[in-house]
Every structure is written in C-alpha cells, then in structure tokens.
C-alpha positions in Angstrom: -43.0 -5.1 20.6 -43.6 -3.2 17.1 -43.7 -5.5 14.5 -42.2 -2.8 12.0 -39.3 -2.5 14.3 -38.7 -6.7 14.6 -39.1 -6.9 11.0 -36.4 -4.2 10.1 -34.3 -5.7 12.7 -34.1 -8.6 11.3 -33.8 -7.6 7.5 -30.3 -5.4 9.0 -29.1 -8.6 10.6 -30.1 -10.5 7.1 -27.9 -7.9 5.0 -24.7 -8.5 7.6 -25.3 -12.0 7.4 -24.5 -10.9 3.6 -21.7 -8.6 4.3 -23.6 -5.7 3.3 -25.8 -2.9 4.9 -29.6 -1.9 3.6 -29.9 0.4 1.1 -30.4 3.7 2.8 -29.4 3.1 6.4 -27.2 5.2 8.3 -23.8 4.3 9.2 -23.5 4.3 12.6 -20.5 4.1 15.8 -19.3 0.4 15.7 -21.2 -1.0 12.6 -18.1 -1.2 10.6 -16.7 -3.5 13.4 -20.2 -5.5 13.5 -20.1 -6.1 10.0 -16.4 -7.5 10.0 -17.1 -9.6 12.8 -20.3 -11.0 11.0 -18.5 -11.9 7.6 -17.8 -15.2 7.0 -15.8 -16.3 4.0 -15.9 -20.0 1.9 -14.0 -21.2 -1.0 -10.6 -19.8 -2.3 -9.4 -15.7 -1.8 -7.2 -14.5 -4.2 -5.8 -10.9 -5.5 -4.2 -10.9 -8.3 -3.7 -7.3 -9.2 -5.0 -7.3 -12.6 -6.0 -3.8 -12.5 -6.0 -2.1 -9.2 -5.1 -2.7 -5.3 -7.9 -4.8 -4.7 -8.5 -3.8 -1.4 -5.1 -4.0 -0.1 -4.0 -1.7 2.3 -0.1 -0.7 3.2 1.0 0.3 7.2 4.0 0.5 8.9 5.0 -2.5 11.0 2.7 -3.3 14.0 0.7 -0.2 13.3 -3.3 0.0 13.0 -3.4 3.3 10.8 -2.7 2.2 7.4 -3.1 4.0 3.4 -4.2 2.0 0.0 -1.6 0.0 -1.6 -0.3 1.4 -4.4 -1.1 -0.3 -8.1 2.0 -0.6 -9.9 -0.2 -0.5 -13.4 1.3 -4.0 -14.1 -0.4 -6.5 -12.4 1.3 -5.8 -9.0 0.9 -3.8 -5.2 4.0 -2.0 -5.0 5.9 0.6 -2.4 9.3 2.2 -2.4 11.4 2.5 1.0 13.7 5.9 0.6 13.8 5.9 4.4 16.4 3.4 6.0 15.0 1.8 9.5 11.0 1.5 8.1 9.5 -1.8 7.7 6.6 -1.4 5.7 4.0 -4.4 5.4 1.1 -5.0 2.8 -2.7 -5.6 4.5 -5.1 -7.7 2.8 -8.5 -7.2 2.9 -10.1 -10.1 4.3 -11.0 -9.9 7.7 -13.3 -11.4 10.5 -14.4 -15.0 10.5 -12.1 -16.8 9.0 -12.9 -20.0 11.1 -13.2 -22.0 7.4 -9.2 -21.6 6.7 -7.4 -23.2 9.6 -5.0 -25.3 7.8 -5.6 -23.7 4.6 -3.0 -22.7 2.3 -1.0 -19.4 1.7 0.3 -18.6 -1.8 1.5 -15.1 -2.9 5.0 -14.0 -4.7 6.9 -11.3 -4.2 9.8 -9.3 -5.4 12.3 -6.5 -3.9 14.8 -4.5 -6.0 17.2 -1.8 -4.9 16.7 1.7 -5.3 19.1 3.3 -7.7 21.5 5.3 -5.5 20.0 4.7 -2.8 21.2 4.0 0.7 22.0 0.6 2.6 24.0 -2.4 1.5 21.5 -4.1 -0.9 22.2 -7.4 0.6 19.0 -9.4 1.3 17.6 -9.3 5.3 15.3 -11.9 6.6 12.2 -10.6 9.1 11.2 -13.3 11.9 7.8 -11.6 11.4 7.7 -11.6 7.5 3.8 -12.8 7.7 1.3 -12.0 10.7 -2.0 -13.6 11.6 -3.4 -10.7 14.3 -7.2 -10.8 16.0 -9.1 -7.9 16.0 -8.4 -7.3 19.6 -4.6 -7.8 19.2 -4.5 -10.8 21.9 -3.1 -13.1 19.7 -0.8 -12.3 16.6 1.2 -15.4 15.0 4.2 -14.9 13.2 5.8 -17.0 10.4 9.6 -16.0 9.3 11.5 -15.4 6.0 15.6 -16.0 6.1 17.8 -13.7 4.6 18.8 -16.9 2.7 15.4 -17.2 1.9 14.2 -13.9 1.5 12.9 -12.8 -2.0 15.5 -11.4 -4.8 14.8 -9.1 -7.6 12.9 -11.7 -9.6 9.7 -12.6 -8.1 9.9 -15.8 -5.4 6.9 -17.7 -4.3 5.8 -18.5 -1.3 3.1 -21.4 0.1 2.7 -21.7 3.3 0.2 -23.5 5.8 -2.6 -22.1 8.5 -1.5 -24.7 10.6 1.0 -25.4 14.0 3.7 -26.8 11.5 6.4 -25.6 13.7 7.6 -22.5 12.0 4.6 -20.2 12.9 5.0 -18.5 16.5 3.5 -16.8 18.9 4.1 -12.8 20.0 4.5 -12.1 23.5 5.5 -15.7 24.6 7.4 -16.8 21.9 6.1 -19.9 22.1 5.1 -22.4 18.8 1.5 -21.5 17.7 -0.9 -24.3 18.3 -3.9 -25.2 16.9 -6.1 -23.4 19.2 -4.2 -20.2 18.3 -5.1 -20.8 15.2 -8.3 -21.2 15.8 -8.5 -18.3 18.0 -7.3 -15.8 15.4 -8.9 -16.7 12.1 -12.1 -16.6 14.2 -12.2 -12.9 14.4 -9.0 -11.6 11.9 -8.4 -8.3 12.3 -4.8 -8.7 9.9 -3.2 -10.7 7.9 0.3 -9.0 6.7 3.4 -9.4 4.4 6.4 -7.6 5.2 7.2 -5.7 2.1 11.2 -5.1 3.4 14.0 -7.6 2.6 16.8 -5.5 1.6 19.5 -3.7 3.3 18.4 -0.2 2.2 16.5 1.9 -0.2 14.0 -0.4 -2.0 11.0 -1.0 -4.1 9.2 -4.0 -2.7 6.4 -5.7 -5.2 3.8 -8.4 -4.5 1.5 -10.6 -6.8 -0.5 -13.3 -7.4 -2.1 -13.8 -3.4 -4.2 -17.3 -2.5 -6.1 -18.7 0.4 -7.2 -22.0 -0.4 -9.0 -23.9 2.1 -8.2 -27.3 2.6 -11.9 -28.1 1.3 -13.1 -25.2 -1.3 -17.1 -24.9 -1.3 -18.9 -22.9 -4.4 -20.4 -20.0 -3.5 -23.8 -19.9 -2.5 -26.1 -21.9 -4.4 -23.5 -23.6 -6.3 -22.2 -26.8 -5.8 -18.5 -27.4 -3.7 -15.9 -29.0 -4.9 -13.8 -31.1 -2.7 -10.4 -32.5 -2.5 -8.3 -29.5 -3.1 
C-alpha cells in the first residue's frame, strides 16, 4: 500500500480523534457525521452566555431542522412565541460520545415572561417532555418532565437534574422508565439534548442561562491533572 496514503490516513483519523479536520482538506458527504460520532468529551460543559449563543441552536419540537439561538445581549439565549400552539425548544451543542456523563448532573435556569398583549391565558403549562436525551439515529429519546406547578415563572428558576434511571426520566415510544442501559445507549452517540423553551399559556418570551454538565468524576483536560470527587 502507499505509504503517503497510510500516513495521511492516519494524520485525518488523528485530527478527528481531536475533533477537528486538517488544515486544507475537503469537506466531504458524511464527515460532519464522522466527526460527531468521533468526539468524545471529559470534565464539565457549560454555556453561560456571556456574549453570544455559544453554539446553541433553536427548533421546533421533535424537529431535526433547527436556526441559531438568539443572544439576548445580556448574558442569555432567548426566543419569543407570537404564535399560539408552537413548542419551541433550545439545542445545545454538544453531541456524540457522551459515554463519560451517565449519571452526571444537569444544571441550567430558565425564565418565561408573557408577551404584552399577547394571546393565551398566561397561566404557567408543564411539558412531560420539557428535557430530551435523543441518539443520532432517533431510536432512543428519553424524556424528563416539568409540572405546571413546577414550571419556571418570570424570574429565572433553576433546575439540576440527573443522567441517571431516577424514576422521572422516560422512555418515547414505550413509555416505559428509562434504565440504565438507555442511558447508556444514548449518551453513547447524542444526536440532542433539548430544553423546551414553552411554559406559558400564550404569547411568550422564553429565556435560558447559566447551562452545566458535570460529570460525576470531572478530569482536566488533556495534559492536566483531574480532579476528583465532584
């Protein structure tokens, strides 16, 4: 076999290993998909917003197209409802193996605040699907629930929640408790995690700060040290 060919082989796999592509190569059909699948993450992901979307991306629920979140200029992803009956949720960006964050630990806060004039009640709505784990292939997409009693008011409420088959988390499709292995099936190759940006009856502008994945061990990036006990 050419030896050029084996060694620029393996310098491409290298720079996926990496997350990244060489400098110069051409994109090609199903390399964005290789990539994600190749990506492996360690220690805590967090957006906080200070001074852009970070990534974020907003669709409508259960949908695969999706548009950048909007910055809100203050530290925040924000969208605005002025159609009744759309559930819009907010995409983050990390996706692929995310083996390292079964049982890990959701944080993020988030706000919703009427539209002035605008349609609807205004009385807070719960979403049995307020957060979605979904793989890449869509076989497996857990769902963990807000109550209306619960859901968030026009103040921002935080949230912290577990990775883990605590009972509240369920499945799509069976309805069924998620389990450990569904866990484990899903983080391994994450196509979504989402946050339901829709708990009012109505017109609304729904806000959300301050996002953390900590693993129940965090490790230092490469070359660094880790730092257990977290």
């Amino acid at each position: 076999m050419n030896r050029s060919f084996i060694a620029g082989s393996m310098m491409f796999l290298s720079m996926i290993a990496c997350g990244g592509t060489p400098e110069g190569a051409l994109a090609v059909d199903g390399a964005e998909e290789l990539l994600s699948s190749a990506a492996s993450y360690s220690g805590t992901l967090s957006s906080s917003f200070t001074s852009s979307n970070e990534n974020w991306r907003l669709n409508y629920f259960n949908q695969d197209s999706s548009t950048p979140a909007t910055w809100d200029g203050k530290g925040a992803i924000a969208v605005t409802d002025y159609t009744d009956g759309l559930t819009y949720q907010f995409t983050a960006p990390w996706t692929g193996n995310l083996s390292n964050y079964a049982n890990a630990t959701l944080t993020f806060s988030i706000k919703d605040v009427p539209v002035p004039g605008g349609t609807g009640s205004g009385a807070k709505v719960g979403n049995s699907q307020a957060i979605q784990l979904i793989s890449k292939d869509w076989s497996t997409v857990l769902n963990w629930p807000i109550t209306a009693s619960a859901a968030p008011g026009q103040s921002y409420t935080t949230y912290t929640l577990k990775f883990a088959a605590d009972g509240k988390w369920w499945k799509t499709g069976t309805n069924a408790l998620a389990t450990s292995a569904d866990f484990r099936k899903v983080l391994s190759n994450l196509g979504y995690l989402r946050i339901v940006a829709e708990y009012i009856d109505g017109n609304d502008t729904c806000s959300l700060d301050s996002v953390s994945i900590t693993p129940t061990t965090t490790t230092a990036s490469i070359g660094g040290s880790s730092n257990e006990g977290i």
